[in-house]
C-alpha positions in Angstrom: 66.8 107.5 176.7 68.1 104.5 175.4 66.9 100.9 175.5 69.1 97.9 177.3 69.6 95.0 176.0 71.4 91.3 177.5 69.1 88.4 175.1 67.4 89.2 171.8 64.7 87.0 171.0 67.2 85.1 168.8 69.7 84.8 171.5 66.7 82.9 173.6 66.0 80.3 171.0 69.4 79.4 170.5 69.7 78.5 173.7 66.6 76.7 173.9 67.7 74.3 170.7 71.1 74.3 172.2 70.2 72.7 175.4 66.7 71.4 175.3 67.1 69.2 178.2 67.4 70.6 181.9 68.3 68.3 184.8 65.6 68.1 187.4 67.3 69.8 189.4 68.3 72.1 187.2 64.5 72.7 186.5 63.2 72.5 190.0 61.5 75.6 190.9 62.9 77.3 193.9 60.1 78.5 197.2 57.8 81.1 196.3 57.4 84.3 199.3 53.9 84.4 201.1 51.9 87.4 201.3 54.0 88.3 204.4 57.4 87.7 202.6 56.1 89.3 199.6 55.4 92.5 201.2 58.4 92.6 203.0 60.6 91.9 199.9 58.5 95.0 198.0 59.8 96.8 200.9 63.4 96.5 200.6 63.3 96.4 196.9 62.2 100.0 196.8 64.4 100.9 199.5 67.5 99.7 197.8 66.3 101.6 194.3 65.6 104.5 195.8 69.1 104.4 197.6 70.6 104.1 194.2 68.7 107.0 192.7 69.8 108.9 196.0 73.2 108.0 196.7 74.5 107.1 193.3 75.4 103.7 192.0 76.9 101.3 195.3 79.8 99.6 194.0 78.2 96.2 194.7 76.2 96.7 191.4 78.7 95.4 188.7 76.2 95.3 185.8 74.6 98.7 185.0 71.9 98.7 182.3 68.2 98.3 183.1 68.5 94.7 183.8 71.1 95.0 186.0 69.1 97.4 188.0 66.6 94.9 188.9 69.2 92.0 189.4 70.9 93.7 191.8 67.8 95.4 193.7 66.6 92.0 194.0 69.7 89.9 195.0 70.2 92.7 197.6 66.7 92.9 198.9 66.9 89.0 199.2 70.4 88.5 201.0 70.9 89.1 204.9 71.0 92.6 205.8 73.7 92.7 208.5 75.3 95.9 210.4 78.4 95.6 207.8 75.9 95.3 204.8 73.6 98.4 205.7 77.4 100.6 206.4 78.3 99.9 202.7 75.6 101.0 201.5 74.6 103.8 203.1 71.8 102.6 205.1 72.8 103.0 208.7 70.3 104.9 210.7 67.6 104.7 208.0 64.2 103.4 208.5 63.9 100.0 206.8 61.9 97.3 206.4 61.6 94.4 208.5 63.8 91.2 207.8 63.0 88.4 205.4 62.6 85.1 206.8 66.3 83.7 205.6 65.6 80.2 203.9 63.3 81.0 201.4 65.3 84.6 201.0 68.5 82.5 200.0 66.8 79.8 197.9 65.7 82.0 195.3 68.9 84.9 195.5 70.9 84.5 192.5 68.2 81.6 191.4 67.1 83.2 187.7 65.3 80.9 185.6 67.3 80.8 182.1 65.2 79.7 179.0 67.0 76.3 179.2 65.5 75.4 182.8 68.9 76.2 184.5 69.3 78.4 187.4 72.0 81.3 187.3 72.9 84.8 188.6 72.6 86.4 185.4 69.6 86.7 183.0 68.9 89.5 180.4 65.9 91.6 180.0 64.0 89.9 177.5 65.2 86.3 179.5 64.1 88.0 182.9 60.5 88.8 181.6 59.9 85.6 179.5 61.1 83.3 182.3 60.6 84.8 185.6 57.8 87.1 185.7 54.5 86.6 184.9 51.6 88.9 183.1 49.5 91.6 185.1 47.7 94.5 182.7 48.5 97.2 180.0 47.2 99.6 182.1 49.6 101.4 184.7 46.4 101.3 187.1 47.2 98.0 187.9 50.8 98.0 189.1 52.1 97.4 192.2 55.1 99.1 193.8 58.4 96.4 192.2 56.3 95.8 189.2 58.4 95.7 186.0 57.7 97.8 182.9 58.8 95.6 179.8 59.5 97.3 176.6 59.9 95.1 173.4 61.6 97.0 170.4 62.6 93.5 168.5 66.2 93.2 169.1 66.4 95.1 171.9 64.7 94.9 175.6 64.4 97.7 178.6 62.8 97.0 181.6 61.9 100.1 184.2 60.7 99.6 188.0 56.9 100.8 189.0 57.9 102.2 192.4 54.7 104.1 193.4 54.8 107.8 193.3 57.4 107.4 190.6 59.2 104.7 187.4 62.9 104.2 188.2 65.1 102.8 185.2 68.9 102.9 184.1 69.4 103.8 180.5 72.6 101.7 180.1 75.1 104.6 179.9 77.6 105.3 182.7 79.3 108.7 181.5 80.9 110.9 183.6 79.0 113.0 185.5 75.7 110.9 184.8 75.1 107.5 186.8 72.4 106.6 183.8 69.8 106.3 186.8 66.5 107.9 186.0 63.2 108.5 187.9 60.1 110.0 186.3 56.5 109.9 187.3 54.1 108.2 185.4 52.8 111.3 183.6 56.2 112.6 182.3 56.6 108.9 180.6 52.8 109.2 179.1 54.2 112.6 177.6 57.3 111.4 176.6 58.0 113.2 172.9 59.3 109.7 171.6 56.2 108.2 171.8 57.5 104.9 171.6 58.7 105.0 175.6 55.0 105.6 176.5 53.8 103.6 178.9 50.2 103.3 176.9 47.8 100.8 175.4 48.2 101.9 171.9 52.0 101.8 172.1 53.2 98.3 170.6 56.5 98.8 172.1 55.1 98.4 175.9 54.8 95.1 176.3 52.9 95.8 179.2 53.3 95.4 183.2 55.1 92.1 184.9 55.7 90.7 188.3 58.0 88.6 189.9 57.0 84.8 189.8 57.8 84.4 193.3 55.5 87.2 195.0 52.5 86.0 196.4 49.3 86.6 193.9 
């Protein structure tokens, strides 16, 4: 298992002295989901993991690594999910969830807060947690299925996916033969024989759980 990194902590403040200033538009938060919206979006966020842990890797996901995980599950779940979209990527016939309602879906797709107030496709791990996600508990018994699992190891960031019965992660390799896509249930992680990847309380390298900023509280 290796950790994933896009912005170190150093990386982040640069940026911040760099470019203090964001534009109000730049700055201006897009719609939150409603409870409704919120569930729906948990729905297909799942959906599209689990299709990547099932089928292998669709070749709409560009940027493998952790973060890149949860980029594209989220971009995906957000976009319209059309006949020609559910044929390329393997979804035809499956049981999904119902559709999100399309304007606030497309205000926030591709809409990641950066730590200078702009708005972009990309964001990092560390940039992802810090700036759109916000706090819920050290304790696994609080997460809810799309919650993030943030490891801090200083220079380096890796994010995994709380999806329920299991954790879903990518461990940034893509070698032949191995997609780098993992899925291991909580109790395998609390076992882990590198203790640093435990998911525990007395671990200082688990930051803890997070959730999107946008899902309902």
């Amino acid at each position: 298992m290796s950790s994933s990194t896009g912005f170190t902590r150093r990386h982040c403040l640069l940026a911040a002295v760099a470019a203090p200033f964001a534009s109000q538009a730049e700055s201006e938060a897009p719609p939150s989901l409603d409870r409704e919206q919120s569930r729906r979006f948990r729905d297909w966020l799942l959906v599209l993991i689990h299709a990547q842990l099932e089928q292998g890797p669709s070749p709409r996901w560009t940027h493998r690594d952790c973060a890149g995980l949860v980029r594209f599950a989220v971009a995906e779940a957000l976009r319209e999910h059309d006949l020609a979209w559910k044929r390329s990527m393997g979804l035809l016939g499956k049981r999904l969830p119902p559709a999100l309602d399309a304007a606030p879906a497309q205000a926030l797709r591709h809409a990641w807060r950066r730590v200078d107030g702009s708005r972009a496709a990309y964001v990092g791990a560390l940039e992802l947690v810090q700036e759109n996600t916000r706090f819920v508990a050290r304790q696994l018994s609080q997460a809810e299925p799309g919650d993030l699992l943030f490891y801090d190891f200083g220079d380096e960031q890796h994010l995994m996916v709380w999806m329920g019965p299991y954790i879903a992660y990518h461990t940034g390799r893509h070698e032949p033969g191995d997609t780098g896509l993992r899925a291991l249930r909580a109790a395998q992680l609390m076992n882990w024989q590198d203790t640093r990847w435990r998911p525990a309380t007395d671990n200082p390298n688990f930051s803890g759980l997070y959730r999107l900023a946008f899902l309902a509280r």
